[in-house]
N, C-alpha and C positions, 0 to 999 in steps of 0.2 A: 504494500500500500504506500504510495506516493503521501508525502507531506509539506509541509513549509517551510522555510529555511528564514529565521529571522526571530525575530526585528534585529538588520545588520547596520551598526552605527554607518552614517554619511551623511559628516559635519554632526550638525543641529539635527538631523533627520532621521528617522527610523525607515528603512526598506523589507518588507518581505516579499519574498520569492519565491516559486515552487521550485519543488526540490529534482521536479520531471519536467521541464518543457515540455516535452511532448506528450503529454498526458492531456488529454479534453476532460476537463471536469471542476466541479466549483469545491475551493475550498474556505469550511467557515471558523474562522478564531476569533481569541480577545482577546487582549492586551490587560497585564498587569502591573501597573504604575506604582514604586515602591518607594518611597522617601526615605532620608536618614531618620531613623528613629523606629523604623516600623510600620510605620502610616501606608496604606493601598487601598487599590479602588481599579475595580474591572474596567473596561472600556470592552464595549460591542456588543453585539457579535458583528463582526466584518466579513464581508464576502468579497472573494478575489476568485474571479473568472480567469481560465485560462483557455485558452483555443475556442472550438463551436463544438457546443452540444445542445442540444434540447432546450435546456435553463437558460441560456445565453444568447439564444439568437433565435432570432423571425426572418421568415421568410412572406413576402408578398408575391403574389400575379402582379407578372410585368404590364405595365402602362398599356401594350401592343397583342395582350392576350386577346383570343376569340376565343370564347365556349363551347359554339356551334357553326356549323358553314352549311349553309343552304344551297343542293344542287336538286339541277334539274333532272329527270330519270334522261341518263344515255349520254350526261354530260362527261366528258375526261375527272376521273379522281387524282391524277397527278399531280404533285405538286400544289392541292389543294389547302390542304393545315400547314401552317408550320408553327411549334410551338417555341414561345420566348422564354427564356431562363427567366426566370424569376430575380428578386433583386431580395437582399439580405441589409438583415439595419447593423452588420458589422462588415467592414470592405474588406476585412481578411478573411471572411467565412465566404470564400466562392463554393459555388456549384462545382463538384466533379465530374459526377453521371447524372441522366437521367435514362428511366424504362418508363415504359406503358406497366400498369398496373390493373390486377381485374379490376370491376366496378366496384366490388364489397368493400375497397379498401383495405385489403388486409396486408398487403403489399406482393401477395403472390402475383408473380412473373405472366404474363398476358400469354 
């Protein structure tokens, strides 16, 4: 199990860091504030995202999607649809793949 690496002095400044880049997952801490003499006090809980998963990122229908395309019977299917990637409210969560999916949604393969 991945964790946090921190709070690492820089300067005046606390940084935490996961301990896996590569890891897509949120992680949640506090902070424990400790004075001379004994005195503390929690802070948080704080959430640090790392990469795209689930928790972290939306995806919308691109500006240029269609739902449906209306043809005539005997008209050419060619080159009819073409679907727009969708747009993501983080610019580093691109799109990799896309498939067709049955209708049920359950993500089985078409």
């Amino acid at each position: 199990m991945s964790s946090i690496l921190g709070p690492v002095d820089s300067g005046a400044d606390k940084i935490v860091k996961p301990s896996d880049f590569n890891l897509h997952q949120e992680y949640k801490f506090y902070i424990k504030a400790t004075a001379i003499g004994g005195a503390n006090k929690y802070f948080g809980p704080y959430i640090l995202n790392v990469g795209c998963f689930s928790g972290s990122v939306t995806f919308t229908d691109s500006s240029n999607f269609v739902s449906s395309v209306n043809l005539n019977f005997g008209a050419p299917t060619a080159n009819v649809y073409t679907f727009h990637q969708p747009s993501s409210n983080r610019d580093w969560c691109t799109i990799q793949s896309n498939e067709i999916v049955t209708a049920d949604a359950t993500g089985t393969p078409w």
